[in-house]
Backbone bond lengths (Angstrom), bond angles and torsions (degrees), N, CA, C in turn:
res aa  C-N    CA-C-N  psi(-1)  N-CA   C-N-CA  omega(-1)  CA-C   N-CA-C  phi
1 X - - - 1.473 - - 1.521 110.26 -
2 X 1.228 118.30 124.38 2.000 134.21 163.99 1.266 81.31 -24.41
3 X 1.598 104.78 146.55 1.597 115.50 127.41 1.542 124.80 -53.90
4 X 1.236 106.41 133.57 2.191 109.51 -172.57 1.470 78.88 -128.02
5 X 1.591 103.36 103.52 2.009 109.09 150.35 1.097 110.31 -119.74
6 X 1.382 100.08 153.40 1.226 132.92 -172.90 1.587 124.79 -107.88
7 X 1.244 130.30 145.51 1.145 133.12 164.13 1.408 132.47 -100.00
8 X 1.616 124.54 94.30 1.194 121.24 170.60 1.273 136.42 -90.82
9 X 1.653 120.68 124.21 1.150 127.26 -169.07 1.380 109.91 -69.82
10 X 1.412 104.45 -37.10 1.764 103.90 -169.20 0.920 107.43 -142.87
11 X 1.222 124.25 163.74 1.872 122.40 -176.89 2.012 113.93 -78.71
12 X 1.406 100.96 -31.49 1.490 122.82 -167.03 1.886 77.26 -81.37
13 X 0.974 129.64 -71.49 1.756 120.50 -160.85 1.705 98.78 -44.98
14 X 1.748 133.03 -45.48 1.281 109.68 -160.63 1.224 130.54 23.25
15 X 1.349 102.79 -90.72 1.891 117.41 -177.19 0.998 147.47 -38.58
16 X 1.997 90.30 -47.56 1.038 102.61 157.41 1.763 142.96 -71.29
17 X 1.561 96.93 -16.59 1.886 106.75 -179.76 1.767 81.59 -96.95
18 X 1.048 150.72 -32.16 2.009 129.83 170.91 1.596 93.23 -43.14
19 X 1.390 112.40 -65.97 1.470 105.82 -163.26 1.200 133.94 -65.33
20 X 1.527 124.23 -30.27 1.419 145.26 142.69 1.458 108.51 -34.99
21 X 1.705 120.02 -59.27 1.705 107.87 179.25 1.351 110.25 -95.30
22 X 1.525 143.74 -1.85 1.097 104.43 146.63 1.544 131.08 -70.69
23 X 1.522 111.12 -33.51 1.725 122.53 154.04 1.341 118.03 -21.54
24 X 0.935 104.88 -57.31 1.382 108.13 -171.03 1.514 98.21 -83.07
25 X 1.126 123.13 -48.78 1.824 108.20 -178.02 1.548 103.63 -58.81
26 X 1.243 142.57 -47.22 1.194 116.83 -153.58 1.828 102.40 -92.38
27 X 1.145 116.62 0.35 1.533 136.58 172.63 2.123 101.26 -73.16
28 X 0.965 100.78 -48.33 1.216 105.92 -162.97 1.545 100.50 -106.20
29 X 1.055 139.29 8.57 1.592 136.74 136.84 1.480 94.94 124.77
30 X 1.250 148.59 4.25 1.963 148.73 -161.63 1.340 80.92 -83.07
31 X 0.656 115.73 -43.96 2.137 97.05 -164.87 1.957 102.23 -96.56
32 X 0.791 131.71 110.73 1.492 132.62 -160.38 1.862 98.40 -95.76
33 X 1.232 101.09 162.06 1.648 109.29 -147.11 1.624 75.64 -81.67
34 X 1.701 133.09 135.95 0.972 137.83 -178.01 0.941 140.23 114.97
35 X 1.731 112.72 -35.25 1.497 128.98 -170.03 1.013 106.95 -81.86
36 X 1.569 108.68 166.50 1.202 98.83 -175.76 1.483 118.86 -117.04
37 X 1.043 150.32 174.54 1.184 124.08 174.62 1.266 118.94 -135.03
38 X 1.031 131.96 159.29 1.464 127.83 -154.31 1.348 110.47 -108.35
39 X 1.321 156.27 47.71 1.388 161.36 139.77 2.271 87.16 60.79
40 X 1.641 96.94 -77.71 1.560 90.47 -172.04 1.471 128.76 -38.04
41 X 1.678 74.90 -55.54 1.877 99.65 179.63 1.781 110.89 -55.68
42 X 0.801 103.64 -51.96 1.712 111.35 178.18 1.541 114.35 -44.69
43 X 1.289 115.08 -44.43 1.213 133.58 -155.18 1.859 94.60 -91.05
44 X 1.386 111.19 -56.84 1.716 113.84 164.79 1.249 115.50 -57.55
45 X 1.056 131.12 -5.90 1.782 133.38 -176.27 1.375 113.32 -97.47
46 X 1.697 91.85 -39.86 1.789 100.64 165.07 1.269 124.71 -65.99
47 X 1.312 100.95 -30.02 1.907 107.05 -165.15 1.563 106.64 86.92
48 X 1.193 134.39 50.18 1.389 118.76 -161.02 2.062 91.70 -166.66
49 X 1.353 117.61 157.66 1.446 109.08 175.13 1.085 122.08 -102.13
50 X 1.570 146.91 -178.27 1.403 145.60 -163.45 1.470 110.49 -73.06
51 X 1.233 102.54 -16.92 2.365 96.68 -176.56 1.406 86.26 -80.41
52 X 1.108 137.89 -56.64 2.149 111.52 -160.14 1.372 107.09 -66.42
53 X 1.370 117.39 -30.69 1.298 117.57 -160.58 1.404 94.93 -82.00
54 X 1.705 139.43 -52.95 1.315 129.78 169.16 1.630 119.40 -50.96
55 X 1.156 117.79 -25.53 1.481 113.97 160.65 1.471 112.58 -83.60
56 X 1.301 129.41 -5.28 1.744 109.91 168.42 1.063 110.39 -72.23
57 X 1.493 105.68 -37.69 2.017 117.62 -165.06 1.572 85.34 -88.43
58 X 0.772 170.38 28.12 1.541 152.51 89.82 1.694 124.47 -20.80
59 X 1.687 82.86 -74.31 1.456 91.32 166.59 1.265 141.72 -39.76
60 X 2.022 100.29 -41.49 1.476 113.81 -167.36 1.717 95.97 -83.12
61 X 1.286 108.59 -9.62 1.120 107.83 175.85 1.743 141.29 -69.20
62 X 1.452 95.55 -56.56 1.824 132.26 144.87 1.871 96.11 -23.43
63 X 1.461 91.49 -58.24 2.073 86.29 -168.65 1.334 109.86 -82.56
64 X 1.390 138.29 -6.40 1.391 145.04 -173.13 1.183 119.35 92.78
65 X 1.478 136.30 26.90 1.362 129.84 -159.58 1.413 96.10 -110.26
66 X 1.348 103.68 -17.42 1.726 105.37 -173.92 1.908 105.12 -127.92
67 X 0.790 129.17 133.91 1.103 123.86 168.88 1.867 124.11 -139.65
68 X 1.270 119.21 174.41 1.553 100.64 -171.52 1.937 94.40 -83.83
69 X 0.819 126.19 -32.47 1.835 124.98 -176.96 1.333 107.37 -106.08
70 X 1.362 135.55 -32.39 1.437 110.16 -171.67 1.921 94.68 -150.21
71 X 1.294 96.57 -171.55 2.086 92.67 175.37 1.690 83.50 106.50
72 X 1.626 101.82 166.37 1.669 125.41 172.09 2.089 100.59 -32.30
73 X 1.074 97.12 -65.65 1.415 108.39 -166.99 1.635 112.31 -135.65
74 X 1.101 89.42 120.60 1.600 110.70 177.06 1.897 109.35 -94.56
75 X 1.419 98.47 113.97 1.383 121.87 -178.49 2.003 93.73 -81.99
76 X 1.804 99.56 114.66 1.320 113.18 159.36 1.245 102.85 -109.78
77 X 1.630 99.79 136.54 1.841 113.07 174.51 1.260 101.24 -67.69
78 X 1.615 110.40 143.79 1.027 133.86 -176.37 1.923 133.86 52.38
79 X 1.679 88.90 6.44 1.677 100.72 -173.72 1.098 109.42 -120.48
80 X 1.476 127.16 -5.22 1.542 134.40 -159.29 1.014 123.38 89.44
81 X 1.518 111.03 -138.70 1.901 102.12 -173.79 1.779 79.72 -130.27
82 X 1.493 113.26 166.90 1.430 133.68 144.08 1.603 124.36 -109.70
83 X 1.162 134.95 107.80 1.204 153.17 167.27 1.840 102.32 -35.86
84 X 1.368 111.27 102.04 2.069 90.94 -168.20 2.099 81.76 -125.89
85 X 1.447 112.75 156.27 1.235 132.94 -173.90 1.670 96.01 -66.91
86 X 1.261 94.38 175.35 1.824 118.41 -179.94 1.545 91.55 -89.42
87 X 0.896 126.94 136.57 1.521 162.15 -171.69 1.537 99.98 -91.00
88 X 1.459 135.33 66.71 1.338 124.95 169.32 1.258 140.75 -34.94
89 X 1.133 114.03 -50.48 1.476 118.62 158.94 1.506 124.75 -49.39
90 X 1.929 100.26 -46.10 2.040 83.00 163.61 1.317 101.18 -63.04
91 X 1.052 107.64 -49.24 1.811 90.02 -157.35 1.748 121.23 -59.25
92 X 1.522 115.41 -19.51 1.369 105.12 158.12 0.932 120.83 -47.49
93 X 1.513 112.70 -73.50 1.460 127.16 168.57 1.540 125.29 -5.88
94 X 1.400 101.16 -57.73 1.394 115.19 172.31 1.051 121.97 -57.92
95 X 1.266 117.65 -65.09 1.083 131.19 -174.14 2.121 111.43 -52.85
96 X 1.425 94.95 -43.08 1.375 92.53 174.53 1.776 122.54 -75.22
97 X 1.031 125.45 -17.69 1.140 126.74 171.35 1.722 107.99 -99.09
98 X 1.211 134.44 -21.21 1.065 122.32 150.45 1.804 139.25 -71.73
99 X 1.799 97.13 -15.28 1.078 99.00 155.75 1.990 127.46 -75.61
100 X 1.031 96.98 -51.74 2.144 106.54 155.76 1.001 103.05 -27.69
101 X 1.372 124.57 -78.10 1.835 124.61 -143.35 1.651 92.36 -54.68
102 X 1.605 108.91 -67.01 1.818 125.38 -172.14 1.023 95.02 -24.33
103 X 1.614 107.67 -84.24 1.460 122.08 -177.70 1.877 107.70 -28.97
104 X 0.795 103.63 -125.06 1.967 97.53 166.84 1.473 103.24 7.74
105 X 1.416 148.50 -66.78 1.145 148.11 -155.43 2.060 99.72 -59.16
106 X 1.730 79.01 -65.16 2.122 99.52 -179.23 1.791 108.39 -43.54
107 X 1.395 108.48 -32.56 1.412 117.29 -174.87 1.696 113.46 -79.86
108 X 1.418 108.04 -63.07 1.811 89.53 156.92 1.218 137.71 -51.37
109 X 1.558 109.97 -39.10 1.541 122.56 177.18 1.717 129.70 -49.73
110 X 1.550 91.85 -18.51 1.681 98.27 -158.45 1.550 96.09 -88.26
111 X 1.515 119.91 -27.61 1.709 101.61 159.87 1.401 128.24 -45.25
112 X 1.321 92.73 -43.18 1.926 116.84 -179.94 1.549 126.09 -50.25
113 X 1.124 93.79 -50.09 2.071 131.78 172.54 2.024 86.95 -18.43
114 X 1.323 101.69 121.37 1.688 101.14 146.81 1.361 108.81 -138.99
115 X 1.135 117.63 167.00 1.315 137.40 -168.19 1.937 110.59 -38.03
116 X 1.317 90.25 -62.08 1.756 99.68 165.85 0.818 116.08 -57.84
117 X 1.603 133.94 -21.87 1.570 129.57 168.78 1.310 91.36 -54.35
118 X 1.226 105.22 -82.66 1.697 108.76 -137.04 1.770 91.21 -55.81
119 X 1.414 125.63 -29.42 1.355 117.04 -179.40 1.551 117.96 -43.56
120 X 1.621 103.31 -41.11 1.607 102.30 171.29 1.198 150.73 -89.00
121 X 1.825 82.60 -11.16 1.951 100.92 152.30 1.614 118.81 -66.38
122 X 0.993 101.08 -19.33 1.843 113.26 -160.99 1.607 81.63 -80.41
123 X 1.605 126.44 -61.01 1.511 135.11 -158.85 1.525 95.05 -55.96
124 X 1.528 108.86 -58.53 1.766 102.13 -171.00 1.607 114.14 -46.24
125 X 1.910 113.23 -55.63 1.412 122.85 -174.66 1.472 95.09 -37.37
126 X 1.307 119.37 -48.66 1.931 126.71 -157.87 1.518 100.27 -54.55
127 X 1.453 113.75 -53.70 1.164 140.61 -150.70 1.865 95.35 -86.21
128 X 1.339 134.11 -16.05 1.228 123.29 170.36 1.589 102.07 -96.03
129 X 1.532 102.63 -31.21 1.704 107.32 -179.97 1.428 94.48 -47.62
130 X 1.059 149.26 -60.42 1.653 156.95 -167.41 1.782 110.88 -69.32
131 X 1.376 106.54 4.91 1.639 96.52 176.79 1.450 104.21 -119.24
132 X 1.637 125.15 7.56 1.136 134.37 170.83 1.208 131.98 -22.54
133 X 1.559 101.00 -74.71 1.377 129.98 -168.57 1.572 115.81 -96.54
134 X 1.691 113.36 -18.75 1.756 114.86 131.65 1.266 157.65 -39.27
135 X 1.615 93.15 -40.34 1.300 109.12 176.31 1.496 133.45 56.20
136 X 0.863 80.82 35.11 1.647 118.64 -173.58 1.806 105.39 -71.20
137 X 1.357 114.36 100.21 1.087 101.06 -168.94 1.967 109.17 -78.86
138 X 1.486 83.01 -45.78 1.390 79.40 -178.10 1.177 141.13 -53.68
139 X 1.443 99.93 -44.58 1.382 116.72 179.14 1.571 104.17 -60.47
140 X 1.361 108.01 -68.74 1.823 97.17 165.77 1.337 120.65 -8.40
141 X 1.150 89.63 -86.34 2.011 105.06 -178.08 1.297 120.32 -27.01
142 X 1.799 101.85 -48.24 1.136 97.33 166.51 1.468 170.85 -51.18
143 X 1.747 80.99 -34.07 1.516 121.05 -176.15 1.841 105.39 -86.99
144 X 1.509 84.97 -50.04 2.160 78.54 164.30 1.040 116.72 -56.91
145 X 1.670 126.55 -42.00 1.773 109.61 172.39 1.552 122.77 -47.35
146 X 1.911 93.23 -34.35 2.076 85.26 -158.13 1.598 71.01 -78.35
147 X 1.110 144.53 -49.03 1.519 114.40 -169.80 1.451 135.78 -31.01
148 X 1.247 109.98 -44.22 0.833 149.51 178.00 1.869 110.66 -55.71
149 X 1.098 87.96 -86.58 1.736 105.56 176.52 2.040 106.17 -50.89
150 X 1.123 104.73 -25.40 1.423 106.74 -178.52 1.533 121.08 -36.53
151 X 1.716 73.43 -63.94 2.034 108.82 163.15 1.336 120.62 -40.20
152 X 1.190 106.66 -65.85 1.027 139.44 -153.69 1.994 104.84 -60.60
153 X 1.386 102.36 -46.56 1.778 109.02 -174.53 1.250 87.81 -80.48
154 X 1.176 137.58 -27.42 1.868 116.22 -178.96 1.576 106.00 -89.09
155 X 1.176 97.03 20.01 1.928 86.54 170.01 1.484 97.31 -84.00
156 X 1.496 144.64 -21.47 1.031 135.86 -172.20 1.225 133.60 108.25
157 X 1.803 105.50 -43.85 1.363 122.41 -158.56 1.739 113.59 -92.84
158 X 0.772 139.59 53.55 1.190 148.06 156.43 1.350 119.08 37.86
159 X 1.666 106.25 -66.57 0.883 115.94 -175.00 1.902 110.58 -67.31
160 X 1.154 113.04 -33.18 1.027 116.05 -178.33 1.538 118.01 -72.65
161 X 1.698 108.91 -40.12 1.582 99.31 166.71 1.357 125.40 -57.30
162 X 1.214 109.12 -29.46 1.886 116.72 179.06 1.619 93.10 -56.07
163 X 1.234 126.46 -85.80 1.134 146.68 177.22 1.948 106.02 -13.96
164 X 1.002 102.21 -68.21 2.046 86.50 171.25 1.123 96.60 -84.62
165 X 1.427 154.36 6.70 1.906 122.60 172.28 1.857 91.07 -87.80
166 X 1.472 111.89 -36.32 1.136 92.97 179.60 1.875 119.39 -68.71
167 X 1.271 101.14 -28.97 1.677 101.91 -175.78 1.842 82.36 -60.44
168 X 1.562 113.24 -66.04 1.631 96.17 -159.58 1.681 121.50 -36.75
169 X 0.962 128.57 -41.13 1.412 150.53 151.73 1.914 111.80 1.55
170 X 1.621 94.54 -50.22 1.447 94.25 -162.25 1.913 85.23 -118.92
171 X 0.878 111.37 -13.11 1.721 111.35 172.56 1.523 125.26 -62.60
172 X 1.446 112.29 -20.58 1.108 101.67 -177.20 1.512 143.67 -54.10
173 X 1.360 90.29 -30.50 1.634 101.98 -167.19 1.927 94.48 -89.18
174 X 1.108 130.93 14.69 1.165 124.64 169.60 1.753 104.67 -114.64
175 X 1.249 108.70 -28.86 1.640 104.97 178.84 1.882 116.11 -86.41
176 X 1.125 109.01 1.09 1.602 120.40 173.47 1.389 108.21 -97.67
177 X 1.340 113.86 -51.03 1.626 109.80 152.27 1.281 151.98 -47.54
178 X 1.194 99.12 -32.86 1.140 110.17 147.19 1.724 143.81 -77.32
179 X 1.061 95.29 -49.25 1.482 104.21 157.34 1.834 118.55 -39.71
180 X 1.809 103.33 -24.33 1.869 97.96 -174.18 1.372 115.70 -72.77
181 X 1.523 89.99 -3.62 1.835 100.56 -154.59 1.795 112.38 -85.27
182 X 1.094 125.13 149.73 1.610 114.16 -150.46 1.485 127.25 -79.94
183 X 1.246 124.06 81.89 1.569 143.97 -179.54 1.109 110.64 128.63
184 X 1.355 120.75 17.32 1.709 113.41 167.01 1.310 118.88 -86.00
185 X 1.497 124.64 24.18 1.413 128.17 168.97 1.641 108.97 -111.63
186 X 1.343 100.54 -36.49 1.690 96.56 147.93 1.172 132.32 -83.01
187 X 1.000 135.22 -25.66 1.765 123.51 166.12 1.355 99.23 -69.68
188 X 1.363 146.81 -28.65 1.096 150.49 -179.60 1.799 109.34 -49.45
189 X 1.585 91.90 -63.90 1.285 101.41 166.79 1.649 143.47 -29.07
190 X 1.867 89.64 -49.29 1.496 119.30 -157.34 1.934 99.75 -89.61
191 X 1.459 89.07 -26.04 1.632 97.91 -178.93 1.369 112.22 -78.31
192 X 1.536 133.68 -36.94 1.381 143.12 162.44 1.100 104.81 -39.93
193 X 1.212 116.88 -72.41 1.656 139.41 -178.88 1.793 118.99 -25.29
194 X 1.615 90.44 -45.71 1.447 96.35 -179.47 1.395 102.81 -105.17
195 X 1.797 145.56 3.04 1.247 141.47 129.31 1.783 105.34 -40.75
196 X 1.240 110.28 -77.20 1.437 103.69 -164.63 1.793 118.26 -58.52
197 X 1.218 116.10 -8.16 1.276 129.81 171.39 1.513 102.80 -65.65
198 X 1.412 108.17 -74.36 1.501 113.71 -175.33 1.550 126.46 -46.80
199 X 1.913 105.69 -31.87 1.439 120.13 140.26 1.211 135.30 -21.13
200 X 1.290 107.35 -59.35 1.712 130.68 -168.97 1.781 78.47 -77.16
201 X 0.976 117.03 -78.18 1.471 103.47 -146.73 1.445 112.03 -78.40
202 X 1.460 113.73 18.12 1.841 117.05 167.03 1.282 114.28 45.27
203 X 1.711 116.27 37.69 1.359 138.03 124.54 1.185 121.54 -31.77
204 X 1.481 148.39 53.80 1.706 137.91 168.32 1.445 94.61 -36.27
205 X 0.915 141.53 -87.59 1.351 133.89 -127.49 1.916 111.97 -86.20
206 X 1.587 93.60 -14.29 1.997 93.24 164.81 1.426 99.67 -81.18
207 X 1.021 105.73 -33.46 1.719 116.72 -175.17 1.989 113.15 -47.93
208 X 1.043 82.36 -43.47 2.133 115.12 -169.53 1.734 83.77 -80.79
209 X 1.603 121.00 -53.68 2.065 104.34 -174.44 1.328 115.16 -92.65
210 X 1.192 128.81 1.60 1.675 128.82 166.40 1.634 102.88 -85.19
211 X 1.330 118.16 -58.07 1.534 111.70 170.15 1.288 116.93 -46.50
212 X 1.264 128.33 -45.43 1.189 115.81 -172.71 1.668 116.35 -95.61
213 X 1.256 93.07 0.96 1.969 96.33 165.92 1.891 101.33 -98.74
214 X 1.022 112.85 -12.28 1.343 106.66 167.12 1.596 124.83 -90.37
215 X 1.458 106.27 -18.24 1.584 118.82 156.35 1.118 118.88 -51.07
216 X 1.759 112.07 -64.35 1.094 130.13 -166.11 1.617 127.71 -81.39
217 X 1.642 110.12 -20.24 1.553 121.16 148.49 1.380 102.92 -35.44
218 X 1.230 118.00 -55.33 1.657 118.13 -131.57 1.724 89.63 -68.87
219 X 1.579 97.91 -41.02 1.583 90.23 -160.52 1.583 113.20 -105.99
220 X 1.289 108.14 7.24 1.639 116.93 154.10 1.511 110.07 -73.76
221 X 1.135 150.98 -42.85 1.212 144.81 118.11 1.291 132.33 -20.87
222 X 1.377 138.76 -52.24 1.524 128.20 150.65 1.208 115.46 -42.29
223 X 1.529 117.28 -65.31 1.228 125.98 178.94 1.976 130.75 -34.30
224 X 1.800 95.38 -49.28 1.116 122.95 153.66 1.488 140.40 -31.56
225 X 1.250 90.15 -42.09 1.824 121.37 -166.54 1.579 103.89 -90.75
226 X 1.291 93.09 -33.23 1.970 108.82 -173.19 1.467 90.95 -65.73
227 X 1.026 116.06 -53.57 1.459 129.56 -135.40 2.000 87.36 -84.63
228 X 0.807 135.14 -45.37 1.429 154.15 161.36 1.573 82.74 -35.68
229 X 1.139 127.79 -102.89 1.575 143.89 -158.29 1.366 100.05 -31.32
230 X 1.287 119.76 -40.59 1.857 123.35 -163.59 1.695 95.67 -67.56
231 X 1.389 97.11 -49.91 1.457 96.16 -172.18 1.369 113.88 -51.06
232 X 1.780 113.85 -47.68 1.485 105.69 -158.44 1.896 120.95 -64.89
């Protein structure tokens, strides 16, 4: 196994920079779909002992990146973890029913829409415009969710907001991946842009096909990328 180091800023963060660089390694291809990894070895490569590192893969777990059957890396008791691929077919899946719900959400919501709304969709777009040239995955990711969710709680329906916070829940590790891939932080951009447009002009139903062409970018491009990898 490579040496995997790490950089810690602070002694109190630990956990949080394990989980950030393994994130980012198995995001950016260091851990290859299959391998396996060795809990000891991992932990001696870091320089660091088995309690932070069993609490990162907790963590990465909580967000979906790790799971006990499927996700980036599947944690076996007592064997380590295995690094296993994105599952295309869930992730269509996902992607297609998470594009519906949004869509549906953007379409009730746009009665809802007030002026300060769209003022704070406009602030977030500003506020991802500025994570560009960072590359900041997380933070990205992040800021498209509250974008996202903004909409989403003024649709009204309750039942329906539960329904995507829980889909967002297990989405993550497909919407960070995607996002690495090259101009999906600007089309990202350009697609908001023309959500909050359709806003302004209390369009429900452009409102309902920009959301859901901005769903479905994300993972025609994931999807894309998969499909690339199979080949090579």
């Amino acid at each position: 196994m490579k040496d995997f180091k790490i950089k810690i800023e602070e002694p109190k963060l630990l956990s949080e920079d394990i989980t950030a660089s393994i994130k980012t390694a198995i995001i950016k291809g260091k851990f290859k779909p299959g391998e396996k990894i060795a809990e000891g070895d991992l932990a001696e490569s870091m320089g660091i002992s088995r309690t932070p590192l069993r609490e990162a893969f907790r963590k990465l777990e909580n967000e979906g990146f790790i799971t006990i059957n499927e996700g980036f890396i599947t944690i076996i008791p007592r064997k380590g973890a295995v690094v296993t691929s994105i599952d295309p077919e869930e992730a269509n899946d996902l992607y297609i029913i998470k594009g519906t719900l949004e869509g549906l959400a953007a379409r009730l919501a746009t009665p809802n829409i007030k002026e300060k709304d769209i003022e704070k969709l406009e602030k977030i777009n500003d506020e991802l415009t500025g994570l560009i040239d960072s590359n900041d995955l997380e933070a990205f990711y992040r800021l498209h969710r509250k974008f996202h969710m903004l909409f989403v709680k003024l649709s009204g329906n309750k039942k329906l907001i539960q329904m995507i916070s829980n889909l967002n829940d297990h989405f993550k590790r497909f919407g960070i991946v995607s996002l690495t891939l090259p101009g999906q932080f600007e089309q990202t951009l350009q697609q908001h842009e023309d959500i909050i447009e359709a806003f302004k002009n209390g369009d429900k139903l452009a409102a309902e096909e920009k959301v859901k062409r901005n769903v479905q970018t994300g993972g025609r491009v994931l999807l894309n990328h998969l499909a690339g990898l199979a080949d090579d």
